[in-house]
Biopython code that builds the backbone (N, CA, C, O; Angstrom):
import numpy as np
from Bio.PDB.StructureBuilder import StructureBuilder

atoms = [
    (1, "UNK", "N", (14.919, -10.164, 11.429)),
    (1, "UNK", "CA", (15.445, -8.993, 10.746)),
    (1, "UNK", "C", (15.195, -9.148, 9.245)),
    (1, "UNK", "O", (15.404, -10.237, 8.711)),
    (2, "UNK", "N", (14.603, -7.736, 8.306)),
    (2, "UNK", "CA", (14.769, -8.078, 7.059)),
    (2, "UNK", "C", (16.009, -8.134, 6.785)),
    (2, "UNK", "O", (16.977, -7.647, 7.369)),
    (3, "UNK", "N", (15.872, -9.193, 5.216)),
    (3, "UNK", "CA", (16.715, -9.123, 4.073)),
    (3, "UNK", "C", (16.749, -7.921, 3.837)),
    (3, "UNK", "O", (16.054, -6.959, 4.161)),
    (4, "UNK", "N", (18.252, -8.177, 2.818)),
    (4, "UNK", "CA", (18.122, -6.698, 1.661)),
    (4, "UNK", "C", (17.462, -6.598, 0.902)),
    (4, "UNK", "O", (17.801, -5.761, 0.066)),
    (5, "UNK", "N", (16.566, -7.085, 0.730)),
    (5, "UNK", "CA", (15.329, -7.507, -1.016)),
    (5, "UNK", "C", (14.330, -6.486, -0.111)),
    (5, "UNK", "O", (14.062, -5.355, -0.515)),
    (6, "UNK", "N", (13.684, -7.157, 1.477)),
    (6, "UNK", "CA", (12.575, -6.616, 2.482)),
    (6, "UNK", "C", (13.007, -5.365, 3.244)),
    (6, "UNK", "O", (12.298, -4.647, 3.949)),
    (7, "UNK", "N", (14.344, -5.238, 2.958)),
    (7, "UNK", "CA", (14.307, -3.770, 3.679)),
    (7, "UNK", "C", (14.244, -2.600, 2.694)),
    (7, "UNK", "O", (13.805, -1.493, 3.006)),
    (8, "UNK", "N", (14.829, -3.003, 1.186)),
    (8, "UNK", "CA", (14.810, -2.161, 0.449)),
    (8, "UNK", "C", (13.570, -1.579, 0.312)),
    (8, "UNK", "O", (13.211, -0.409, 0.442)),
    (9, "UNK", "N", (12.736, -2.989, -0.085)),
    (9, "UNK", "CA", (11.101, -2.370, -0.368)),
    (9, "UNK", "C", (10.375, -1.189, 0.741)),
    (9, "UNK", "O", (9.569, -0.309, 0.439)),
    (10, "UNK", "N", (11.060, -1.553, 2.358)),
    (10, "UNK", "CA", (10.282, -1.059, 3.238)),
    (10, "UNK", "C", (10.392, 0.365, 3.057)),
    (10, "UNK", "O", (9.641, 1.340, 3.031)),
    (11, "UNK", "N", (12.008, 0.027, 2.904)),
    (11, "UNK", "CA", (12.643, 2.270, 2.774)),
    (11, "UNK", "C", (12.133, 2.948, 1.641)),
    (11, "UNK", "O", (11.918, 4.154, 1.759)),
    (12, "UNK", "N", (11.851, 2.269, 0.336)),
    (12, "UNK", "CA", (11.062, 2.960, -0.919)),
    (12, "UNK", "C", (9.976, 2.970, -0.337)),
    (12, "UNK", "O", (9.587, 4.132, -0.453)),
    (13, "UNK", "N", (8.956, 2.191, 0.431)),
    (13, "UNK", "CA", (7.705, 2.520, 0.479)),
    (13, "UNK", "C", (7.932, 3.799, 1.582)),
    (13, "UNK", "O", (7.440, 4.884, 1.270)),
    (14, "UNK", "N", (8.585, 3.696, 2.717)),
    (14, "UNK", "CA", (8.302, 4.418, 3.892)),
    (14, "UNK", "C", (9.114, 6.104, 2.991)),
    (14, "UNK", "O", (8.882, 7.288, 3.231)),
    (15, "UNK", "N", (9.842, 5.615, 2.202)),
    (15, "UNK", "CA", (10.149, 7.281, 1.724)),
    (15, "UNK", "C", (9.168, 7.937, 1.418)),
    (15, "UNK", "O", (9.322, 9.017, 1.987)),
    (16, "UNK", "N", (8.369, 7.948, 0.939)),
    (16, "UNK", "CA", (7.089, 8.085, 0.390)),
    (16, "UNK", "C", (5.903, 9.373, 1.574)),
    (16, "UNK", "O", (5.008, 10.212, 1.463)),
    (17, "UNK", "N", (6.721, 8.722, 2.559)),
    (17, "UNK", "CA", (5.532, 8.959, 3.763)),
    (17, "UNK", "C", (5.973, 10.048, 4.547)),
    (17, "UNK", "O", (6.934, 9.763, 5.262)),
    (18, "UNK", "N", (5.515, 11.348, 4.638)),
    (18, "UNK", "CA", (5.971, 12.236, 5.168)),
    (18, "UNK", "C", (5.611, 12.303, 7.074)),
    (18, "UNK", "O", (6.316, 12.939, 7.857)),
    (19, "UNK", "N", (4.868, 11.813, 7.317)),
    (19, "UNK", "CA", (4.255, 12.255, 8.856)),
    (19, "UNK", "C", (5.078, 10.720, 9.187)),
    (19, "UNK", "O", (4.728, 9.545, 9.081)),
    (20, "UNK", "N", (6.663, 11.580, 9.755)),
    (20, "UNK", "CA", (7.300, 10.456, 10.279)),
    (20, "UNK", "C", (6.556, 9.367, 11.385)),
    (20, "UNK", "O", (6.640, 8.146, 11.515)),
    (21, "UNK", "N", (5.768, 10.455, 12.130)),
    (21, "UNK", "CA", (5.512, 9.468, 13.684)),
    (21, "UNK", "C", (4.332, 8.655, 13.112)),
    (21, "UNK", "O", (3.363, 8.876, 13.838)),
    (22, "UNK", "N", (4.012, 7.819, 12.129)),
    (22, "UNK", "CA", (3.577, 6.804, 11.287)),
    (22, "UNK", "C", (4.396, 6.000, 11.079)),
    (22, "UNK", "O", (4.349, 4.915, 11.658)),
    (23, "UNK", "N", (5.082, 6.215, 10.460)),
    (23, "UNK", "CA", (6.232, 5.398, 9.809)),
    (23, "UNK", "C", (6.585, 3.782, 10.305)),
    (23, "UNK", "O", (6.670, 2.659, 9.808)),
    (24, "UNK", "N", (6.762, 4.619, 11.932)),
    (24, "UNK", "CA", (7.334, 2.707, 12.627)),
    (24, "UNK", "C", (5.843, 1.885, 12.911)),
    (24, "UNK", "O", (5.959, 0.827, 13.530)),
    (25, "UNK", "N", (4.338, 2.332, 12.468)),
    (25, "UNK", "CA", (3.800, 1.592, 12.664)),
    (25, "UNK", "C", (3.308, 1.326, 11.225)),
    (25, "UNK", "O", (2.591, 0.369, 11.520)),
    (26, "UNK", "N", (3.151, 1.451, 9.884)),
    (26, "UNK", "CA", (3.313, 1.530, 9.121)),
    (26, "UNK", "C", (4.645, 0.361, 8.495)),
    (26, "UNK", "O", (4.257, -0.640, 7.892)),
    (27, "UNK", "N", (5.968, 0.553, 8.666)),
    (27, "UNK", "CA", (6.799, -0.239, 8.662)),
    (27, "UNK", "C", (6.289, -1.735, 9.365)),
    (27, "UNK", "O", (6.499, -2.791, 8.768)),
    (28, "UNK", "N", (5.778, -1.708, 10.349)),
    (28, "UNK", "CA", (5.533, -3.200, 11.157)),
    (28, "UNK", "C", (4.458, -3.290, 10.427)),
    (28, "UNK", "O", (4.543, -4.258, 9.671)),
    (29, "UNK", "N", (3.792, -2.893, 10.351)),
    (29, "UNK", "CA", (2.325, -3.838, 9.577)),
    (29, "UNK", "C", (2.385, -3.957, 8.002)),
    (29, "UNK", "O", (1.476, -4.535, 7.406)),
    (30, "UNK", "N", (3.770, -3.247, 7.139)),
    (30, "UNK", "CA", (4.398, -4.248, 5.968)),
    (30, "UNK", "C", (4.844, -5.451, 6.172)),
    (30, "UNK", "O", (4.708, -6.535, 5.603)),
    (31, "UNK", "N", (5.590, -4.938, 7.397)),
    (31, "UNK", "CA", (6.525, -6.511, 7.409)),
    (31, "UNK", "C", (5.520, -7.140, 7.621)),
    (31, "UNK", "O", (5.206, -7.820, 6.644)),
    (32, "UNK", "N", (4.686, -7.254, 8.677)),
    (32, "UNK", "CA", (3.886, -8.281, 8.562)),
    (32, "UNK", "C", (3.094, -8.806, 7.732)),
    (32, "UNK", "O", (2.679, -9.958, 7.855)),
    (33, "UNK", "N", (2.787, -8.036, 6.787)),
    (33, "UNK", "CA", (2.394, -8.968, 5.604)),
    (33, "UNK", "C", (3.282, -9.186, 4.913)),
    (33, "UNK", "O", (2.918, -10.217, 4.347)),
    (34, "UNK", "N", (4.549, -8.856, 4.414)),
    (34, "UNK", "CA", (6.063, -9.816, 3.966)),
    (34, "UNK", "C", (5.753, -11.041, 4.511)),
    (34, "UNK", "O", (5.524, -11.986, 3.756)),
    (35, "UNK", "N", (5.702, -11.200, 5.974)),
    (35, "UNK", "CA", (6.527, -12.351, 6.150)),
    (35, "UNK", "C", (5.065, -13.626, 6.025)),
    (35, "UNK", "O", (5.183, -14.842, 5.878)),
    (36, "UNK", "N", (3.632, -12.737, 6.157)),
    (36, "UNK", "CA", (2.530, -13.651, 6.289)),
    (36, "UNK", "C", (2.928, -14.466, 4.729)),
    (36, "UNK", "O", (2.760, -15.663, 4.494)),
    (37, "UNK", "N", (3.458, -13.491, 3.849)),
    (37, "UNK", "CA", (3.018, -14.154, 2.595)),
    (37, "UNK", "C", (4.804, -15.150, 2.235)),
    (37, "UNK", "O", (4.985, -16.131, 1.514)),
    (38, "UNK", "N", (5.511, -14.599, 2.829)),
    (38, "UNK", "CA", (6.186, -15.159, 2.798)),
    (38, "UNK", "C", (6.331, -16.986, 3.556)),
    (38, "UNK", "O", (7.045, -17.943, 3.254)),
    (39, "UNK", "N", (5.627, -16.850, 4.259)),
    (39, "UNK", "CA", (5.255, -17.891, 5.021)),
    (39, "UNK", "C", (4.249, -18.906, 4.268)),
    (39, "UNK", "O", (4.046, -20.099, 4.494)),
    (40, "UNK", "N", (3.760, -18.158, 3.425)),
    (40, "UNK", "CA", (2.797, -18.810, 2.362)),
    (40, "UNK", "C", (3.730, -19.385, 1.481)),
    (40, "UNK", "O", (3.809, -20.578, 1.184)),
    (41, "UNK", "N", (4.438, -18.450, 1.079)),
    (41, "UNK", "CA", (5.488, -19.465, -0.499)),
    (41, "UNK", "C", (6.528, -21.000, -0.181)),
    (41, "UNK", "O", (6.967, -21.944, -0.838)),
    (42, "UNK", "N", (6.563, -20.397, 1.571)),
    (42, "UNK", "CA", (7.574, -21.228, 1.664)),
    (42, "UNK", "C", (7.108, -23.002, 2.059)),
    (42, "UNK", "O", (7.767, -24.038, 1.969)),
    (43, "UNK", "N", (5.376, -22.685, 2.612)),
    (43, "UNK", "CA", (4.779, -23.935, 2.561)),
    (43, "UNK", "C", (4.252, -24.363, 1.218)),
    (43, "UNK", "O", (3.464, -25.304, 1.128)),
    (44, "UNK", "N", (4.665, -23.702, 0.200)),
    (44, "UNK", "CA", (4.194, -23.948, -1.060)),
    (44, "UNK", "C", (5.263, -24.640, -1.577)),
    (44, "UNK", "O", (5.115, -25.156, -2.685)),
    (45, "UNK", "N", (6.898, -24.821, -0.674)),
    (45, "UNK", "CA", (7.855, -25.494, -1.144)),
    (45, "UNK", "C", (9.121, -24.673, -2.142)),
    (45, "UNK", "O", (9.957, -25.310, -2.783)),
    (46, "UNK", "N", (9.065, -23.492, -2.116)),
    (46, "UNK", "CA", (9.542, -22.348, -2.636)),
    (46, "UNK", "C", (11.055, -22.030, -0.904)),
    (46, "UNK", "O", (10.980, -21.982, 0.323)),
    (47, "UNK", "N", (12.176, -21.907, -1.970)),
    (47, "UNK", "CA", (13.080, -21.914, -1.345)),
    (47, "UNK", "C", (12.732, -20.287, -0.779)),
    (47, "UNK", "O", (11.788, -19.584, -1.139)),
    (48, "UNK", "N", (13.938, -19.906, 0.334)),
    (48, "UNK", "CA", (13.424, -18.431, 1.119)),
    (48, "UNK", "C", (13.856, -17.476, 0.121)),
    (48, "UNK", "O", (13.010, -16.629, -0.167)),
    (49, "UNK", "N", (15.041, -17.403, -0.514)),
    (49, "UNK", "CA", (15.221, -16.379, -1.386)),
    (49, "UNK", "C", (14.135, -16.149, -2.467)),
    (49, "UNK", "O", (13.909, -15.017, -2.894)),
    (50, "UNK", "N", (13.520, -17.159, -2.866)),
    (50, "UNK", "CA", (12.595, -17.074, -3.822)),
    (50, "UNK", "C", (11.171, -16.158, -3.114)),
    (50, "UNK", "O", (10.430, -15.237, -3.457)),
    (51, "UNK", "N", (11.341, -16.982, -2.049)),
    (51, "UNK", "CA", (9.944, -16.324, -1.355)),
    (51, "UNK", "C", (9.850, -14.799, -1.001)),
    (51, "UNK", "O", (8.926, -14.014, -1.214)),
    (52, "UNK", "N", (11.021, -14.610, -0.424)),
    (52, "UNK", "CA", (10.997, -13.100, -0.327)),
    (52, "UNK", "C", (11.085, -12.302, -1.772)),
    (52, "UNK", "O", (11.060, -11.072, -1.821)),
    (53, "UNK", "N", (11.160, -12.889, -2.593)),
    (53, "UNK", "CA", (11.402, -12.117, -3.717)),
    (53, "UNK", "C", (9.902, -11.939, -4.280)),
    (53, "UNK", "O", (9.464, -10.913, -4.800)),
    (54, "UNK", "N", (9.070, -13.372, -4.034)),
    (54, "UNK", "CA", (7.858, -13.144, -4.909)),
    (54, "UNK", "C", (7.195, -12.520, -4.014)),
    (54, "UNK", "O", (6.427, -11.672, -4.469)),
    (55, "UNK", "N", (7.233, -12.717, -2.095)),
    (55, "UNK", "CA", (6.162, -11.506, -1.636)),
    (55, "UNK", "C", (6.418, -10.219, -1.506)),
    (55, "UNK", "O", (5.879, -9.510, -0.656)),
    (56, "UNK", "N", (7.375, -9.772, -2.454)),
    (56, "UNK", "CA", (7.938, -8.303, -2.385)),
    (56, "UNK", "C", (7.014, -7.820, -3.739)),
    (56, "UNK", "O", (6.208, -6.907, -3.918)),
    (57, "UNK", "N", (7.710, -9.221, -4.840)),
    (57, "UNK", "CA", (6.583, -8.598, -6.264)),
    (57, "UNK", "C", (5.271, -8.463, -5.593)),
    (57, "UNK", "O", (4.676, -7.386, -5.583)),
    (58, "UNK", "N", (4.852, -9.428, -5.088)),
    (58, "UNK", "CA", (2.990, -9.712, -4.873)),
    (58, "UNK", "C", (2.689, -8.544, -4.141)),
    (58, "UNK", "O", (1.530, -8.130, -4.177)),
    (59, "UNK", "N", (3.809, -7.760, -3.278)),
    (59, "UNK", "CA", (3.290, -6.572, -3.011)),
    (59, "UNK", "C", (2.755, -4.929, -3.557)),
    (59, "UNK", "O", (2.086, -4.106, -2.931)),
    (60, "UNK", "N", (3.307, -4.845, -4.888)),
    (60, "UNK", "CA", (3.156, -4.195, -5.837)),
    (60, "UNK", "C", (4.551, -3.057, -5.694)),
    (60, "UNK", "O", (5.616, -3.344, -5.147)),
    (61, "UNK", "N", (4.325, -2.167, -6.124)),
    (61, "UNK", "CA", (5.172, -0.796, -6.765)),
    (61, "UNK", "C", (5.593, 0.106, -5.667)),
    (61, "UNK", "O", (5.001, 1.185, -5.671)),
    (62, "UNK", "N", (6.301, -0.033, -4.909)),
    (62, "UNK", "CA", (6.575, 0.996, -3.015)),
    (62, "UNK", "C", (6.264, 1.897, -3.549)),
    (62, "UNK", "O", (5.479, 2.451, -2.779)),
    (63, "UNK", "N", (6.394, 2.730, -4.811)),
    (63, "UNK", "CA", (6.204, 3.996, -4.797)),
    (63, "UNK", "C", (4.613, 4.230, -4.884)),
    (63, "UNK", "O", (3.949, 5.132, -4.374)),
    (64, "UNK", "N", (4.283, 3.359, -5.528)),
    (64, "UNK", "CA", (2.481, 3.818, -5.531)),
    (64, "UNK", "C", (2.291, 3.516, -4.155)),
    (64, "UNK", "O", (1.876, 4.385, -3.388)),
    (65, "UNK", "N", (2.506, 2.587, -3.845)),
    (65, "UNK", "CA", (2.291, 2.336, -2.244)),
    (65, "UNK", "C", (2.779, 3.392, -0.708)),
    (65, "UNK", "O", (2.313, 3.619, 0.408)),
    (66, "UNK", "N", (3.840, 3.746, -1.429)),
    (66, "UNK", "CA", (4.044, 5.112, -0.332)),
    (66, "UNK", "C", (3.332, 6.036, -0.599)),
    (66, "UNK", "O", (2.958, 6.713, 0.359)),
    (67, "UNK", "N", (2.929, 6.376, -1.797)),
    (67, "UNK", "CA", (1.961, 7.720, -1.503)),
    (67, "UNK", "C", (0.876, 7.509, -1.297)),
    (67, "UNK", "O", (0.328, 8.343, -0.576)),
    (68, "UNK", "N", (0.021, 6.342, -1.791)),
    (68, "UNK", "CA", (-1.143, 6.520, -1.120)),
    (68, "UNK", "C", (-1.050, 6.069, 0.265)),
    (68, "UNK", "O", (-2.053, 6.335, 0.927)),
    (69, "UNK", "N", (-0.165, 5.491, 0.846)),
    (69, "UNK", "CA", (-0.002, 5.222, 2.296)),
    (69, "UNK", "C", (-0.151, 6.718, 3.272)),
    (69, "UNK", "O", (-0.550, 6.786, 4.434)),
    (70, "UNK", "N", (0.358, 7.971, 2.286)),
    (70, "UNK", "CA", (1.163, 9.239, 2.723)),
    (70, "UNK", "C", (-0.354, 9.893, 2.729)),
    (70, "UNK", "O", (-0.776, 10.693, 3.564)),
    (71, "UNK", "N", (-0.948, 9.451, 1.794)),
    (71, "UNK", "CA", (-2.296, 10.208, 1.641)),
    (71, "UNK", "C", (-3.229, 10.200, 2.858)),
    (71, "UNK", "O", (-3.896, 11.010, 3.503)),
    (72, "UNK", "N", (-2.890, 8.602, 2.855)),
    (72, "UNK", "CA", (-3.540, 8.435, 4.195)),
    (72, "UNK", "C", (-3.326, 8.783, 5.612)),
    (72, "UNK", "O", (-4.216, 8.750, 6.461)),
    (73, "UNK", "N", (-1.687, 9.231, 5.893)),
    (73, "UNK", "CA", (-1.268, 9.247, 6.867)),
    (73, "UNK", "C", (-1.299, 10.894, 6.741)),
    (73, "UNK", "O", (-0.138, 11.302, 6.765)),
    (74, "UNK", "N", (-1.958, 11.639, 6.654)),
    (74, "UNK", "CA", (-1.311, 12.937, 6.366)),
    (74, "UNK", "C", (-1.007, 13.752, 7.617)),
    (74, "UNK", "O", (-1.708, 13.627, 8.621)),
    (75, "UNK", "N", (0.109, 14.646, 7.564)),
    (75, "UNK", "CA", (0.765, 15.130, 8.578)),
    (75, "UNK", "C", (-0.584, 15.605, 9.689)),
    (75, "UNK", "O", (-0.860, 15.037, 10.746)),
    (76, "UNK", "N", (-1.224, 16.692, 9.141)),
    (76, "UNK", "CA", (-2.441, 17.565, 9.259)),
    (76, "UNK", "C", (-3.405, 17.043, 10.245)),
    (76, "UNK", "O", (-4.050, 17.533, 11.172)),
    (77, "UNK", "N", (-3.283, 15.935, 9.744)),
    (77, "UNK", "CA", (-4.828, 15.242, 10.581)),
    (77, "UNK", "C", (-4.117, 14.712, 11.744)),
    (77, "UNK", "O", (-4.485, 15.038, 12.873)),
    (78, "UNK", "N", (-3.233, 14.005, 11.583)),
    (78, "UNK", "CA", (-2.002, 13.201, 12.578)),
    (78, "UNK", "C", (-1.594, 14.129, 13.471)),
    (78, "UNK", "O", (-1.142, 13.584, 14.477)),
    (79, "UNK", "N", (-1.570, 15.296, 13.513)),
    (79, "UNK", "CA", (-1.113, 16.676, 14.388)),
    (79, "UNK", "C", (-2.741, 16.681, 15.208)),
    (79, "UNK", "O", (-2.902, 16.600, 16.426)),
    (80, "UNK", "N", (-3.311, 16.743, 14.663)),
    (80, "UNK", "CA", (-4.609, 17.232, 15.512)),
    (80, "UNK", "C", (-5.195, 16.054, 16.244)),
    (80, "UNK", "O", (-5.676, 16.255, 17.359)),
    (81, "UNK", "N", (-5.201, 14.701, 15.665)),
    (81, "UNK", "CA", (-4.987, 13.700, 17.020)),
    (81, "UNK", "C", (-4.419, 13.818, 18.060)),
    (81, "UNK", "O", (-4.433, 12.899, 18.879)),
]
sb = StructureBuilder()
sb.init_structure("model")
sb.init_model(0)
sb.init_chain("A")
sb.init_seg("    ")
for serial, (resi, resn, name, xyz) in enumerate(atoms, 1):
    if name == "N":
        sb.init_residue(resn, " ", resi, " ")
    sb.init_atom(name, np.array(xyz, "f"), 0.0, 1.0, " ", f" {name:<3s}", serial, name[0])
structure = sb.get_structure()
């Protein structure tokens, strides 16, 4: 289960994203890179709070990240699949 540091980021990025039926796959393939990189800091000897904190920075800005996520996901095209 995320933290509150990894869930916050997920809900700013996933706000972002209008074509809900994306979202839960979208959501899983953040986390999974959270926790890949998180998995990185922590063999680097970096306690877990730290780690989740720096692979949240290393992830950049949710909001730039939700919209171009949104760009990509757009309702329009996602309907006609």
């Amino acid at each position: 289960m995320p933290s509150p540091e990894l869930d916050n980021f997920l809900r700013n990025v996933l706000s972002h994203v209008k074509f809900s039926f994306d979202r839960k796959a979208i959501c899983s393939e953040l986390e999974s890179h959270l926790w890949d990189r998180i998995e990185d800091y922590l063999e680097q000897g970096y306690d877990e709070a730290t780690a989740e904190r720096l692979a949240v920075e290393g992830m950049g800005d949710p909001k730039e990240i939700g919209i171009e996520l949104n760009k990509q996901h757009n309702p329009i095209i996602g309907w006609l699949w």
